[in-house]
C-alpha positions as a printed NumPy array, in Angstrom:
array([[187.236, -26.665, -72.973],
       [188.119, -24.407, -75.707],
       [186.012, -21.549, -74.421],
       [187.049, -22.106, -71.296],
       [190.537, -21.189, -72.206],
       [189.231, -18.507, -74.589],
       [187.343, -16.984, -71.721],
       [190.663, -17.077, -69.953],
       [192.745, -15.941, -72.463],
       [190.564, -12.66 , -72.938],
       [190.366, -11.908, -68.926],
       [194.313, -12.026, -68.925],
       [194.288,  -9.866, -71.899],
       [191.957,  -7.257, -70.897],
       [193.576,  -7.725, -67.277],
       [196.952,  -6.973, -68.859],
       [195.759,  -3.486, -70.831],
       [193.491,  -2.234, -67.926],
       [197.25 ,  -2.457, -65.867],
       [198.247,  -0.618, -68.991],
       [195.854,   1.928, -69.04 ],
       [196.732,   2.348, -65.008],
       [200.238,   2.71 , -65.367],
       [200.255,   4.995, -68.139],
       [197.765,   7.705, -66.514],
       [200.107,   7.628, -63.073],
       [203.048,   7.968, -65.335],
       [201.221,  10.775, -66.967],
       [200.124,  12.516, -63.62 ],
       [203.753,  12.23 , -62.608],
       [204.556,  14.392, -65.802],
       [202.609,  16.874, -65.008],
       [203.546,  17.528, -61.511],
       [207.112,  17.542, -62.443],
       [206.597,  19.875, -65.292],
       [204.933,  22.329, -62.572],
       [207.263,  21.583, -60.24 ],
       [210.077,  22.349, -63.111],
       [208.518,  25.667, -64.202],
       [207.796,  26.577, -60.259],
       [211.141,  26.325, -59.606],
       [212.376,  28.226, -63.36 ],
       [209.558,  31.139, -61.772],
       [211.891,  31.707, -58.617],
       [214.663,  31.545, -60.317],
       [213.533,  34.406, -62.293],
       [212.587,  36.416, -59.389],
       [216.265,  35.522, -57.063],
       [218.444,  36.832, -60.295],
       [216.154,  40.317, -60.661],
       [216.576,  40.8  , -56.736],
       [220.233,  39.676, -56.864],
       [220.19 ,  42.272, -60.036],
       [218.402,  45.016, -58.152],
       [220.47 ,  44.788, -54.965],
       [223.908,  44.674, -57.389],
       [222.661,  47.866, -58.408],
       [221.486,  49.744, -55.397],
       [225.283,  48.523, -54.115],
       [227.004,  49.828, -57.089],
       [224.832,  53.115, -56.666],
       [225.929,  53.583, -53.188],
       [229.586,  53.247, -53.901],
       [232.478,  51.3  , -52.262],
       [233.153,  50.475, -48.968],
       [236.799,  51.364, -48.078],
       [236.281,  52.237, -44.291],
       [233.656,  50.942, -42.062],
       [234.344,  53.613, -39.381],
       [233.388,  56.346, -41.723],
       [230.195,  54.659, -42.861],
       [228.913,  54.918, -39.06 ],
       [229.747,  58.323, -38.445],
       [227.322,  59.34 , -40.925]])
């Protein structure tokens, strides 16, 4: 009787840390892809502000717009 319930004891334990084990590689693998996902997203960031940047120049190098109509004539 007693190793009976040893024997069940020790299949509930080991089933208990193999969910463990399970749990805390998915949780892990979910870290990761986030962290991609995170610096992915930190990359185009990056690259939108230097093309907002570039165009804010090439703008402020062609000078205002105060007439439309004289901007097609040329």
């Amino acid at each position: 009787m007693f190793a009976m319930a040893a024997a069940l004891g020790t299949g509930i334990f080991i089933g208990w840390l193999l969910t463990q084990i399970y749990a805390t590689a998915a949780i892990s693998r979910a870290q990761q892809r986030m962290q991609r996902k995170v610096r992915y997203w930190q990359a185009q960031t990056a690259r939108a502000r230097e093309e907002a940047a570039g165009l804010a120049r090439r703008m402020a190098a062609r000078g205002p717009l105060t007439d439309p109509e004289s901007r097609r004539q040329r």
